[in-house]
C-alpha positions as CSV (number, residue, x, y, z in Angstrom):
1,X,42.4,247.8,104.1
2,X,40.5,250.5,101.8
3,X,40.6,247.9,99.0
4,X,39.1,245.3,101.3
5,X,36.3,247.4,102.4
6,X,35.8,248.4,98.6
7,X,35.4,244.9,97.4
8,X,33.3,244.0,100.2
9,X,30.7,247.1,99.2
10,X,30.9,246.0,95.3
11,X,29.7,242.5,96.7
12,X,26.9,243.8,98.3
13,X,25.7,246.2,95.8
14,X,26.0,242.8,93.0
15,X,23.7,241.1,95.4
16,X,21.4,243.6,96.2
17,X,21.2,244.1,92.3
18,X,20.7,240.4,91.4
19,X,18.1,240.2,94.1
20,X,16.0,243.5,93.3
21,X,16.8,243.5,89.4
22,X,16.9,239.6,88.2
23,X,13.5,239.2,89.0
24,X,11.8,242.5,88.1
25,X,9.7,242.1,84.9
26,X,8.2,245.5,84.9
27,X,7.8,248.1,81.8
28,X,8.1,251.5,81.9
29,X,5.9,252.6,78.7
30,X,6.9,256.1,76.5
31,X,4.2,257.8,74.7
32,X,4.5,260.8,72.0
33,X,1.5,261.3,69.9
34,X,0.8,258.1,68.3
35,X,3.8,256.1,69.1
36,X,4.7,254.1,71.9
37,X,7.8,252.8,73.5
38,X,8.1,250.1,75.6
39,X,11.4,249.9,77.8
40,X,11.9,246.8,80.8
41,X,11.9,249.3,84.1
42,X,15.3,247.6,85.0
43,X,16.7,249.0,81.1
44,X,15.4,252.0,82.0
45,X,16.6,252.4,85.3
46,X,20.2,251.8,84.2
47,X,19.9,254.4,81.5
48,X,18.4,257.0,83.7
49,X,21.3,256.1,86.2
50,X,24.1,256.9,83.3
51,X,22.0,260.1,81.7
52,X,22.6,261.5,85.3
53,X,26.4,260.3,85.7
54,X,27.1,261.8,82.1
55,X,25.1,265.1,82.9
56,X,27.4,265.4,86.2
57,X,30.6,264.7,84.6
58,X,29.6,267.1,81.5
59,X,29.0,269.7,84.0
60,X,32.0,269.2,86.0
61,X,34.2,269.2,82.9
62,X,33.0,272.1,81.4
63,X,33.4,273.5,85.1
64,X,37.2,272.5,84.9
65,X,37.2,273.7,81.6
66,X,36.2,277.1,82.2
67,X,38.2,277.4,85.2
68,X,41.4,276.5,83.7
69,X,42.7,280.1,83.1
70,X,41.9,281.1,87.2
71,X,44.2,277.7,88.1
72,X,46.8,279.2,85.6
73,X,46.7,282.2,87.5
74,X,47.2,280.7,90.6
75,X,49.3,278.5,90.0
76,X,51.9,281.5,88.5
77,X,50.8,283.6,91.3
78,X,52.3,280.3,93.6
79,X,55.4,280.3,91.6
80,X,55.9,283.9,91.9
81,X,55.9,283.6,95.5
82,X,57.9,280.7,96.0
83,X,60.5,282.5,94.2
84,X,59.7,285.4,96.3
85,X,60.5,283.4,99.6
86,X,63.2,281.8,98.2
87,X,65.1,285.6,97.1
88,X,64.3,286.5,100.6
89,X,65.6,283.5,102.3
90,X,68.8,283.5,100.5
91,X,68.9,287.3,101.5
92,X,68.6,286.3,104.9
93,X,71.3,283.5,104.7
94,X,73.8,285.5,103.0
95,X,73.2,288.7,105.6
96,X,73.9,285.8,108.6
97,X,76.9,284.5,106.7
98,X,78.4,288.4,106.5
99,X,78.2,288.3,102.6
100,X,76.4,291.5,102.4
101,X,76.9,292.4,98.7
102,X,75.0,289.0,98.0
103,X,72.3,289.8,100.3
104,X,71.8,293.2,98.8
105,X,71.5,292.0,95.7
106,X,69.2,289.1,97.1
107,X,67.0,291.8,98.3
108,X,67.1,293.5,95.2
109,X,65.8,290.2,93.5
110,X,62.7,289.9,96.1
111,X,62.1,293.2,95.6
112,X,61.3,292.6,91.8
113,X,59.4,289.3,92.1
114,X,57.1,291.2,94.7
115,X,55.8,293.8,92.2
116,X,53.7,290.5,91.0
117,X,51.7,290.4,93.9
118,X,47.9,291.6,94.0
119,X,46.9,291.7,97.8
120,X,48.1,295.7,98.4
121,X,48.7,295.1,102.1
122,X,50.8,292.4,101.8
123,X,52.5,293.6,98.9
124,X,53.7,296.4,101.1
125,X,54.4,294.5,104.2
126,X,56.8,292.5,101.9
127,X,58.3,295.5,100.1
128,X,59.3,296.8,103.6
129,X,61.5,293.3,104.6
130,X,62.7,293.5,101.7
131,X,64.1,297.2,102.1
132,X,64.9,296.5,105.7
133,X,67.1,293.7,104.7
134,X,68.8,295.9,102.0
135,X,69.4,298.4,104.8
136,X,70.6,296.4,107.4
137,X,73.1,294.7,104.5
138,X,73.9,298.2,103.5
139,X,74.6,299.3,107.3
140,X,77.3,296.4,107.3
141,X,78.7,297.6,104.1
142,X,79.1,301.2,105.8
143,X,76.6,302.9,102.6
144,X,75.0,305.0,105.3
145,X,73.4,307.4,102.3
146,X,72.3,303.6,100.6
147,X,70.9,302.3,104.0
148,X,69.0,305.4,105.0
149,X,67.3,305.4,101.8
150,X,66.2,302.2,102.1
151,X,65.1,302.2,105.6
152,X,62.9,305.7,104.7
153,X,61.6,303.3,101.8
154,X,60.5,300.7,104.6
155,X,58.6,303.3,106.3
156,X,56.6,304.0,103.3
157,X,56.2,300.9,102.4
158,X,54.7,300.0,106.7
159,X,52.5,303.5,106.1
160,X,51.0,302.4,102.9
161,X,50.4,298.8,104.1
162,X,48.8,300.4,107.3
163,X,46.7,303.2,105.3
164,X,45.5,300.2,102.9
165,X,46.0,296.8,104.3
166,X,43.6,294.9,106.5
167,X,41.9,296.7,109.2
168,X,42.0,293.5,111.5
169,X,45.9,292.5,110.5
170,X,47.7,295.3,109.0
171,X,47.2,297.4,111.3
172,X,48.1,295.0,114.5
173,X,51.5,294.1,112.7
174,X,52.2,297.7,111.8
175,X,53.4,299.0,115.5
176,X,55.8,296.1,115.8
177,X,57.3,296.9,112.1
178,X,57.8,301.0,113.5
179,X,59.0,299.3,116.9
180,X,61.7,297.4,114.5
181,X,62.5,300.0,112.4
182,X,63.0,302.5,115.1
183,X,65.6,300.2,117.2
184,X,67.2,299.2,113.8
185,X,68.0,302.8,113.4
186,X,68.9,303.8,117.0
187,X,71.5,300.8,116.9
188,X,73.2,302.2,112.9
189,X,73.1,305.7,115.0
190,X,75.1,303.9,117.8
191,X,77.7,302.3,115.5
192,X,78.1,305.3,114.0
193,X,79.2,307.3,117.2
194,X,76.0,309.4,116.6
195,X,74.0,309.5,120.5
196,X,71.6,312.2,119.9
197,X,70.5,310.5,116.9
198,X,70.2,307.1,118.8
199,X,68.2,309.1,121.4
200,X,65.7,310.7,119.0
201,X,64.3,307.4,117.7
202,X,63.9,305.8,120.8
203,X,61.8,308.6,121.6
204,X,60.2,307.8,118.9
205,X,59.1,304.0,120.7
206,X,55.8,303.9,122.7
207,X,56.7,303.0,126.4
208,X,55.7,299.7,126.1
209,X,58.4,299.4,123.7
210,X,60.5,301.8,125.5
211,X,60.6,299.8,128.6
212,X,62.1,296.2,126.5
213,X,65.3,295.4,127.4
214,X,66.5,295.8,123.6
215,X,65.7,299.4,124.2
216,X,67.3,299.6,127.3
217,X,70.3,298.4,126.5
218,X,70.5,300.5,123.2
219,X,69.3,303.8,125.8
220,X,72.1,303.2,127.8
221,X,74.9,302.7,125.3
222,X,73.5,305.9,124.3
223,X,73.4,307.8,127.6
224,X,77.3,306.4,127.9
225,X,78.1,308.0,124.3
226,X,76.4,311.2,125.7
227,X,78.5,311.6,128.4
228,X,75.7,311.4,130.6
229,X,76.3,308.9,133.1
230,X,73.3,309.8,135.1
231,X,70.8,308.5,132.7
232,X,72.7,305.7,131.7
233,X,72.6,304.6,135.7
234,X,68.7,304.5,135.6
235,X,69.3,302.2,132.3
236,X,71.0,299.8,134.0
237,X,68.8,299.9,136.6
238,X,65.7,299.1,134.9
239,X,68.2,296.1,132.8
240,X,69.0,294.4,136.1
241,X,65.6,294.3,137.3
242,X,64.8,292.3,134.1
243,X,68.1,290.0,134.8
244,X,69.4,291.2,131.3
245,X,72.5,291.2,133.2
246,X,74.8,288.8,135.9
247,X,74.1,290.4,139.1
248,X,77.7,290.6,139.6
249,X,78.2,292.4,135.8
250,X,75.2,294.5,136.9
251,X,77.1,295.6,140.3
252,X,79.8,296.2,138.0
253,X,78.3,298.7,135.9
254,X,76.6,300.8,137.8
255,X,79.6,300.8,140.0
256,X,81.2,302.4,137.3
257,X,78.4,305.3,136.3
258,X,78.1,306.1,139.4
259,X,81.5,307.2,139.6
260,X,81.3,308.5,136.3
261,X,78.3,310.5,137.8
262,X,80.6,312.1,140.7
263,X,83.1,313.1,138.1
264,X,80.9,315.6,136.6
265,X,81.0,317.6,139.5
266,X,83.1,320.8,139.4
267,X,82.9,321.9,143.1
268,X,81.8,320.9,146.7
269,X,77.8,321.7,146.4
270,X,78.1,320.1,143.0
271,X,79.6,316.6,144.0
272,X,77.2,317.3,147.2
273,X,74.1,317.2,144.3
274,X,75.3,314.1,142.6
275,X,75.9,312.6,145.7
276,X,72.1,313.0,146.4
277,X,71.2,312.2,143.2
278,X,72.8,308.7,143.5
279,X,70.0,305.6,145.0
280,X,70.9,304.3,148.3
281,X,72.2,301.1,147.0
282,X,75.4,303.7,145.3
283,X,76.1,305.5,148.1
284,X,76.6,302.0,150.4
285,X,78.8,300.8,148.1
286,X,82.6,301.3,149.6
287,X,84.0,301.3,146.3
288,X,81.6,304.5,145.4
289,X,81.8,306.1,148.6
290,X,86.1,305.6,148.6
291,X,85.6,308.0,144.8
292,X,83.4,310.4,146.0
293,X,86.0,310.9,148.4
294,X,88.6,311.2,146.5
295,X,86.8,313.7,144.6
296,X,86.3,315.4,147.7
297,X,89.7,315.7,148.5
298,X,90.8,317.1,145.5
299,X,87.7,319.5,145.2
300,X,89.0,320.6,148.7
301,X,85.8,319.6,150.5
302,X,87.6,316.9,153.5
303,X,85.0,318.2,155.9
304,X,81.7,317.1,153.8
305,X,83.8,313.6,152.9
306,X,84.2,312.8,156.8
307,X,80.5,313.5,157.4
308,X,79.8,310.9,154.6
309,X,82.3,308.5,156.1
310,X,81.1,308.9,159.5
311,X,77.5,307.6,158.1
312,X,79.5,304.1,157.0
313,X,81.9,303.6,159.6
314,X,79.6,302.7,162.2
315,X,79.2,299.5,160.1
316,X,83.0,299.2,159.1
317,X,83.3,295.9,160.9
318,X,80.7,294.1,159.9
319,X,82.4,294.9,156.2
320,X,84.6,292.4,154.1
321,X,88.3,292.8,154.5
322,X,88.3,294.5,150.8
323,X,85.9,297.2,151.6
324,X,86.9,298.1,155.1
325,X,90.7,298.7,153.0
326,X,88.9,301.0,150.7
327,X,87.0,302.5,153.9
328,X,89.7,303.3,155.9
329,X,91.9,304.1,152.6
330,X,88.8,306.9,152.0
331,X,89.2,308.1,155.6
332,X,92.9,308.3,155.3
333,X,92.8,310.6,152.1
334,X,91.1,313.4,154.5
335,X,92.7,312.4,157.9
336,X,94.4,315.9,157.8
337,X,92.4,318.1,160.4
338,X,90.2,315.0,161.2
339,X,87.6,315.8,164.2
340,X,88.2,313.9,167.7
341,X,85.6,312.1,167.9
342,X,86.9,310.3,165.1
343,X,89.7,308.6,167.6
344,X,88.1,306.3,169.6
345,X,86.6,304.7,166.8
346,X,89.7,304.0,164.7
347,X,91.4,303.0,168.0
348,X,88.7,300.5,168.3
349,X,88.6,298.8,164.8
350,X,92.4,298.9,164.4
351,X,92.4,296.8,167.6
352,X,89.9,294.7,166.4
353,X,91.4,294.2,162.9
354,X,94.9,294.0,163.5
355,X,96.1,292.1,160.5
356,X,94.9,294.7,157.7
357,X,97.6,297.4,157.3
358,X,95.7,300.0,155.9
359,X,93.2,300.1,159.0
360,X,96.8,300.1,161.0
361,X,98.3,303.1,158.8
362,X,94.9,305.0,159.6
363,X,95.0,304.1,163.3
364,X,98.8,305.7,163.1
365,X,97.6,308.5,160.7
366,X,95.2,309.1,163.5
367,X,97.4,309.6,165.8
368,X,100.2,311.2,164.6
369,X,97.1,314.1,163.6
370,X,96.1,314.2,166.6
371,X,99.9,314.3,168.2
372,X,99.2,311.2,170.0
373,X,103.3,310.2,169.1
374,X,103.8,307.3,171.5
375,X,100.5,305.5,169.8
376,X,101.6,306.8,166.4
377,X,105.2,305.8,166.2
378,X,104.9,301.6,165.9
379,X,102.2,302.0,163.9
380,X,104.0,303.7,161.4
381,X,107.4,302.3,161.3
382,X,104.8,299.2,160.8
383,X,103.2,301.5,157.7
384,X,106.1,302.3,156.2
385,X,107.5,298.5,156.0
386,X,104.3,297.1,154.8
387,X,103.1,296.6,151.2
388,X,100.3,299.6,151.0
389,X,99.8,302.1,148.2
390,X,103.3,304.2,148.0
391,X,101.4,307.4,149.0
392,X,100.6,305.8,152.4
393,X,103.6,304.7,153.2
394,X,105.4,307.9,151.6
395,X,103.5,309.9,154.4
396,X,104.5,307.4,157.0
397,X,107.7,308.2,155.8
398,X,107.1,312.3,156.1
399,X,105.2,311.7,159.7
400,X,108.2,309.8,160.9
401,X,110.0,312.7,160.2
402,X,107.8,315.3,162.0
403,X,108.0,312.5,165.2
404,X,112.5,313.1,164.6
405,X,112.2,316.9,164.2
406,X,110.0,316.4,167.6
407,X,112.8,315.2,169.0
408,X,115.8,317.5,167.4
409,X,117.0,314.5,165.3
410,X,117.7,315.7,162.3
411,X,119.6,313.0,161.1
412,X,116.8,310.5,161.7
413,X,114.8,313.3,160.1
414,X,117.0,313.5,157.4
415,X,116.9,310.1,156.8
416,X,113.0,309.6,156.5
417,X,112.7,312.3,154.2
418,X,115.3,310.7,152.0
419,X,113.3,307.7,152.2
420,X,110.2,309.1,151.2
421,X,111.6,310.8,148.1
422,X,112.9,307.5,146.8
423,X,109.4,305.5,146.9
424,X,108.4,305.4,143.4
């Protein structure tokens, strides 16, 4: 189509020509002292036409001529950083495809070719990927003295390219190459078992950056390393609000701390503190509430543990099946000594649930505490032939026992107590 149009345009400028040229017979006369020239105008016309097509192509020659050592230039500047990109992509490739002594020495190779480069900020920029690749290479490699040095490199290399670079870029892409550096070096402290040093550089973040959910998950790997449950809670917390996790892995977890949290209690007021110091969501949780329990019981705190009980079991049978066994399991642990009041409403949910055995052996455990034998007495021979946790039915077992010696049978006595010894 372009040759078309072409062809077309030569036509028309060949008959414009032929019509304004063929019949011009003008002169265009030349004098210089006492000679004279005479040229026809369309002679002249032509020539002054090519003295000003030569001129422009002399010009532009001699342009091309005198730029020919800047193109040069260029174009090795280009080459240099094609091979540049090139050292650093295989770097990359070769860290991806766990061959880190090739990507070190990848690195290493970028790291020469960029000593070519003239722009100072982005000489520097580059000189820090280059070290950071070398580190995190080195990191896999387990040369912690290696990767360190590299990765203090990388923050010279990001301070010089902020003191020196471009106001307008260098300095916008400098927080997010600190933000980088600093989680690179919180996750080598994590891998190597080191939490107070993971700690210190995310301190180090800005809390915009603190508050990504990179940084919380490395915080709360962190906290766990610590020992310090507590913290590592609020983590998660903040990571399920973002949906970094499955609700149920997130229900999971916390789970977990939060018992973790109860276990660093050493007495009563203590696991009273922690208690407080869980969120309401914890302490509703009947898997949380049946530990904290259990730490009660064997802190020797039953009274405080039936108070917090008493709070939940209003609600017991509105619960699933599973947490109403872990609800009446926690009130069983601290049945000995249990307060009246407690009676009519374990009458009332064993009636109601009467195909769970653990709310049965605490409706008997109840009972037999509170010397109500004739109630007690089904319910436990019930207890101890049922498939509950071997302490339950081993202190079935025992109260059956009591009930004999009640009634001066020793053998029958004799017999439960053998029975109970033998439960694994």
């Amino acid at each position: 189509m372009k040759l078309v149009v072409w062809l077309v345009l030569l036509f028309v400028v060949a008959v414009v020509a032929a019509m304004t040229l063929g019949a011009n017979d003008g002169l265009a006369s030349f004098y210089w002292r006492g000679w004279r020239l005479d040229l026809s105008l369309n002679f002249f016309i032509l020539a002054l036409l090519g003295a000003f097509i030569g001129l422009s192509s002399s010009v532009r020659l001699t342009r091309w001529l005198m730029g020919l050592p800047a193109r040069a230039k260029a174009w090795r500047t280009e080459r240099r950083e094609l091979a540049l990109q090139s050292a650093q992509r295989q770097a990359l490739l070769e860290l991806f495809a766990a061959r880190y002594t090739r990507a070190v020495k990848a690195a290493r190779r970028a790291q020469d070719l960029v000593q070519d480069l003239t722009e100072q900020g982005s000489k520097a920029e580059t000189q820090a990927i280059n070290h950071l690749l070398a580190a995190m290479s080195m990191h896999r490699l387990q040369d912690r003295a290696g990767r360190d040095e590299q990765a203090r490199l990388a923050q010279a290399c990001m301070d010089s390219a902020t003191a020196s670079g471009d106001p307008g870029d260098a300095h916008a892409r400098a927080p997010s190459a600190a933000e980088g550096l600093a989680l690179l070096r919180a996750e080598w402290a994590l891998d190597d078992h080191d939490a107070p040093a993971a700690l210190a550089h995310l301190a180090q973040l800005p809390p915009g950056a603190a508050r990504r959910i990179q940084a919380q998950r490395l915080r709360m790997q962190a906290h766990r390393m610590a020992h310090q449950p507590g913290e590592a809670l609020k983590a998660v917390r903040q990571l399920a609000k973002h949906q970094a996790f499955k609700p149920d892995a997130a229900k999971s977890l916390a789970r977990s701390l939060a018992m973790a949290v109860l276990d660093t209690a050493r007495d009563g007021e203590g696991l009273q503190r922690r208690w407080l110091e869980l969120e309401r969501e914890d302490r509703q949780d009947a898997a949380v509430l049946a530990h904290a329990v259990r730490r009660a019981a064997s802190l020797g705190d039953a009274a405080w543990a039936r108070r917090v009980l008493r709070l939940a079991w209003d609600s017991a049978s509105a619960l699933e099946a599973e947490q109403r066994r872990l609800l009446a399991h926690s009130v069983w642990r601290v049945v000995k000594g249990i307060e009246p009041e407690w009676l009519a409403s374990v009458e009332a949910l064993a009636a109601a649930h009467p195909r769970e055995p653990m709310v049965q052996a605490l409706a008997a455990a109840v009972y037999a505490e509170r010397q109500l034998w004739g109630k007690a007495q089904p319910l436990l021979e019930q207890t101890v032939r049922g498939e509950l946790p071997v302490e339950v039915r081993r202190d079935a077992w025992c109260r059956l026992a009591q009930l004999a010696l009640n009634k001066d049978d020793a053998q029958t006595a004799q017999h439960c107590f053998r029975q109970a010894a033998e439960l694994d």
